[in-house]
N, C-alpha and C positions, 0 to 999 in steps of 0.2 A: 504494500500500500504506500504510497506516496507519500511527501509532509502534507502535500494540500489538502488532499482527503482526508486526513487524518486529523487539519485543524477542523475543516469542515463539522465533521462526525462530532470536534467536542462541541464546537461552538453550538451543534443543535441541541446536544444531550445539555448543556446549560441553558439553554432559553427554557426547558419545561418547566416550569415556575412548581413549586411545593402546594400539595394540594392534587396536583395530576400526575398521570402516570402516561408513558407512550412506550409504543411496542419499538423492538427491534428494528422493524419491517418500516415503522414512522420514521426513524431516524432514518433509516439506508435512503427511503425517498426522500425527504427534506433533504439529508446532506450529497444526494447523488451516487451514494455509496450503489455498488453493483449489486449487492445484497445484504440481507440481514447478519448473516455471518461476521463480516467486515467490521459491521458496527460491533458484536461480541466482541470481537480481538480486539479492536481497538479500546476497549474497555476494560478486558482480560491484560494486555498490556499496559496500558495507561488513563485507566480510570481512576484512580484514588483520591482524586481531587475532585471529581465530577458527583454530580448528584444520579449515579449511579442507579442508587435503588430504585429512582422512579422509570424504571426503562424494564419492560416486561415481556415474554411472550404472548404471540398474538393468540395465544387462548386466556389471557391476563393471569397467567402465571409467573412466579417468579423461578428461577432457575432450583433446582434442589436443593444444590451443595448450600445454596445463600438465603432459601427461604423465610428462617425464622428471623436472620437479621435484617433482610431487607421487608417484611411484613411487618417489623415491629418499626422500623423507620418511618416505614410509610403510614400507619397508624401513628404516628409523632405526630403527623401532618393532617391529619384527619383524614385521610383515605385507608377506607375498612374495608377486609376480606371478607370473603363466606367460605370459610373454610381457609384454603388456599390461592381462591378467585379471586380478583377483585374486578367489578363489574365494569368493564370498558366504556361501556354506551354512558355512566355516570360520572366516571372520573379519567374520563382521554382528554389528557391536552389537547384541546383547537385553536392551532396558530392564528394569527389576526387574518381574516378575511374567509374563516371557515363557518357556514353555515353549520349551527345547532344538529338542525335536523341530519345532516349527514352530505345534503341535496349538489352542495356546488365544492370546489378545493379538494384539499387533500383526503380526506374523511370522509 
């Protein structure tokens, strides 16, 4: 992966403001990344500074190995599981100019 993509990737994973969460698959497209993976690595590599926990699988899960710490972060913030879910349709970041309902942008 390149440096560009790679600032890319974090500069999106820091715009999700505390409070929401975004998929993998949100960051690869917002930051251009080829895919979701990308965005992993770059996280697995150099996330420690980044607001990490709010970046989830697109079944709004969080990763295994990291669940209990990143579920209890994100309930820091007010974003609750059901279980190990947390409900997308109620706590997905929508960048500015993203229709609620889903209808227009990236979502």
């Amino acid at each position: 992966m390149d440096d560009e993509l790679h600032e890319r990737i974090r500069a999106v994973i820091t715009d999700v403001p505390a409070g929401t969460v975004a998929t993998y698959g949100d960051i690869a497209a917002l930051s251009g990344a080829p895919s979701p993976r990308m965005v992993g690595r770059a996280l697995a590599e150099d996330g420690h500074d980044l607001p990490w926990h709010r970046i989830l699988r697109a079944n709004g899960t969080p990763a295994p190995h990291l669940a209990h710490d990143q579920l209890e972060r994100l309930r820091a913030e007010g974003v609750l599981a059901d279980g190990q879910r947390i409900d997308l349709r109620k706590y997905r970041w929508r960048p500015e100019g993203d229709d609620e309902d889903g209808t227009s942008g990236l979502f």
